[in-house]
N, C-alpha and C positions, 0 to 999 in steps of 0.2 A: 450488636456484635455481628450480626450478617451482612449489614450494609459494607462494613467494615473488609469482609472477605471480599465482597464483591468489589470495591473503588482497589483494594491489593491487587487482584486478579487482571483485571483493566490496567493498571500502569506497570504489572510486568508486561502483559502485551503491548503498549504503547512503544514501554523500553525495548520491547526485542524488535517492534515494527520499526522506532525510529531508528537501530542501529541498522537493522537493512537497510534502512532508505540512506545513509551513512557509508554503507559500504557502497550501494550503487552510486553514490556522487564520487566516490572515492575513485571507483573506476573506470567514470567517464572524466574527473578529472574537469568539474566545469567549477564554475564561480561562487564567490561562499556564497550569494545570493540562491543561487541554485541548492548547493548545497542546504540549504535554510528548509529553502521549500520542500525538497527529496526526504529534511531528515521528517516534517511536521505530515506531510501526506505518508510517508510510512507509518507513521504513529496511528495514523487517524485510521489508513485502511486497515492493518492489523486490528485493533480494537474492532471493528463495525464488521471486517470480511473474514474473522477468523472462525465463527461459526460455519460459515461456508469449506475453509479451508480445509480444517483437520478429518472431515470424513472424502474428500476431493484425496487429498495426500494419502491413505491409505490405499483406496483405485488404485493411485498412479504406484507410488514405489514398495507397495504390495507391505506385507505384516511388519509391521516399523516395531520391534523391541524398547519403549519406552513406558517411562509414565505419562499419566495423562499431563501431569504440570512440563514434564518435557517433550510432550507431542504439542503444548498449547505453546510454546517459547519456539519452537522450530516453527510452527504452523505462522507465528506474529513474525520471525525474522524473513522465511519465505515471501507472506505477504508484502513486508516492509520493501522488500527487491522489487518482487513485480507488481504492486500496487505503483509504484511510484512510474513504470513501463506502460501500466494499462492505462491510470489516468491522464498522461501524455498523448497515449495515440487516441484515444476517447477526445480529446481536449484538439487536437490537431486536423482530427474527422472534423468537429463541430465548427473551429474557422474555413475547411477548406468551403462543406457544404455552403456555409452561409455566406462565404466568396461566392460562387457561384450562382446564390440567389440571388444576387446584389445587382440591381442596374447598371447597365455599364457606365453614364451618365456620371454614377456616383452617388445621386441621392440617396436617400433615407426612403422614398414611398413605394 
């Protein structure tokens, strides 16, 4: 029966990470490919960053009047937004630096 709560709890976070990542493709308005990928890394950082999130979200926008199931559903949609932000620019660091390293030649060594 616990496991139970626990796999429930995880795919509401999923659901509320993928619809952020949903609403961010929405509003940059790019390719369902993009969109694909926006909606499955919202899913994925919500689930694994929402730990992180819900004590981060009270700091910032100070004593948030909910429950804990609706601080856990804002904290997955919040994530779903800028999870799919953060791992972009994280992701766009990691080509430029490794441009950079790169011989100019072109090789591989």
């Amino acid at each position: 029966m616990e496991w139970t709560l626990w796999v429930w709890t995880d795919a509401r976070l999923a659901l509320a990470g993928a619809l952020g990542g949903c609403v961010s493709w929405l509003t940059r308005k790019g390719s369902f490919s993009d969109g694909a990928v926006q909606i499955v890394v919202g899913a994925i950082s919500a689930v694994y960053l929402s730990p992180i999130a819900i004590p981060v979200m009270g700091s910032v926008f100070g004593k948030i009047v909910a429950t804990p199931e609706e601080l856990s559903r804002l904290s997955g949609f919040v994530i779903g937004i800028g999870g799919v932000t953060v791992s972009g620019f994280i992701l766009d660091l990691w080509h430029r630096r490794r441009a950079a390293l790169a011989p100019p030649d072109g090789s591989d060594k």
